[in-house]
SELO-166920 format. One record per residue (C-alpha): residue in one letter; x, y, z. Coordinates in steps of 0.5 Angstrom, whole numbers, plus 500, padded with zeros to 3 digits. Example, Ala and Ser with C-alpha at 12.3 -4.5 7.8 and 13.67 -1.06 7.14 Angstrom:
REM residues 2
a525491516;s527498514;
REM end
This chain:
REM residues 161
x847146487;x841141487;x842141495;x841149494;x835148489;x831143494;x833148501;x829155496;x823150494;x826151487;x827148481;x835147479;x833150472;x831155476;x836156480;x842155474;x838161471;x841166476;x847162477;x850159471;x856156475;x858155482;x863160482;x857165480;x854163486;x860162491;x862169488;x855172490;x855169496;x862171497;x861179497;x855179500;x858176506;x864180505;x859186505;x856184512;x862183515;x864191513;x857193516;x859190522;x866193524;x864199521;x857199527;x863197533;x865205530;x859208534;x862205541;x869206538;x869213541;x868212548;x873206548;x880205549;x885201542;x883195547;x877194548;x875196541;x879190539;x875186543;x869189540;x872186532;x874180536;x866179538;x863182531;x868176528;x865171533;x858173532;x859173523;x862167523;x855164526;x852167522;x856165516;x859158518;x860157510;x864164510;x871161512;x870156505;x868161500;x874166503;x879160501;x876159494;x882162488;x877162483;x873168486;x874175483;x882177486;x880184485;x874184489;x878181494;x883186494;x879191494;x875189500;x881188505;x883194503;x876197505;x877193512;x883196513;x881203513;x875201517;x879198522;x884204522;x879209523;x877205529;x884205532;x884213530;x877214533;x878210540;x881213547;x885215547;x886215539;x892211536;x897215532;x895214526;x902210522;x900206527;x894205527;x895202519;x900198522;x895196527;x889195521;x893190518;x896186523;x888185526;x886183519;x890178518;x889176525;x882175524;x884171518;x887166523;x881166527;x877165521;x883160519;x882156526;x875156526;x874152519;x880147522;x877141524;x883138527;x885144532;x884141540;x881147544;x880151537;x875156542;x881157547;x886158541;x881164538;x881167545;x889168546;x889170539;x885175542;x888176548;x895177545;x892183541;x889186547;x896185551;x900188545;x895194545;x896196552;x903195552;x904200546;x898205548;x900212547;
REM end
């Protein structure tokens, strides 16, 4: 907290006024990062249409990489079990639509069963992504990211409609 206080030029009475605890602010910081990574995935909707399931995963893929970036503290406030579960869930369930709606919009569209299916199964393998890149001790974490990717994109051309 102190360290926060000195990087926005406040006074740690200040700051512990808007967050009384750390897990108030972790919270906080949380759902905002949350809220942007939807933004982003629901921005890849625009080039959705005019793309095959492959290259729509690729474009999650790259919207993950570059949220990540942007938001190297994310994999760590992801892993903390004192943030709101209810606001997890409901957050995981908003990808997952978000993702579907993707795969359903793309060219030609994924059935839709299988576009859920699919939705979950790329979520969760964002969150290895997200898993690995916070992972200090994994040699080639880049090379391992990019065959995670690869893996779904070879999946998603052997079973297009």
């Amino acid at each position: 907290m102190t360290e926060i206080a000195e990087r926005a030029d406040a006074s740690i009475g200040s700051l512990y006024q808007f967050f009384p605890t750390k897990t108030s602010l972790a919270a906080v910081l949380h759902r905002e990062m949350l809220d942007d990574l939807s933004r982003r995935i629901g921005d890849e909707r625009t080039t959705a249409t005019a793309r095959p399931a492959p290259e729509v995963a690729q474009g999650l893929f790259v919207a993950m990489a570059g949220f990540l970036e942007l938001h190297p503290a994310f994999p760590e406030l992801a892993s903390r079990t004192d943030l709101e579960k209810d606001r997890k869930q409901e957050t995981r369930a908003l990808l997952r639509a978000q993702i579907a709606e993707l795969l359903l919009a793309a060219r030609p569209p994924v059935p839709s069963e299988r576009a859920e299916i699919l939705a979950v199964l790329i979520l969760e393998l964002m969150k290895v992504v997200v898993s690995v890149s916070r992972e200090d001790g994994v040699q080639g974490r880049d090379a391992v990211i990019s065959e995670i990717q690869q893996m779904l994109v070879s999946h998603l051309i052997a079973v297009a409609p």
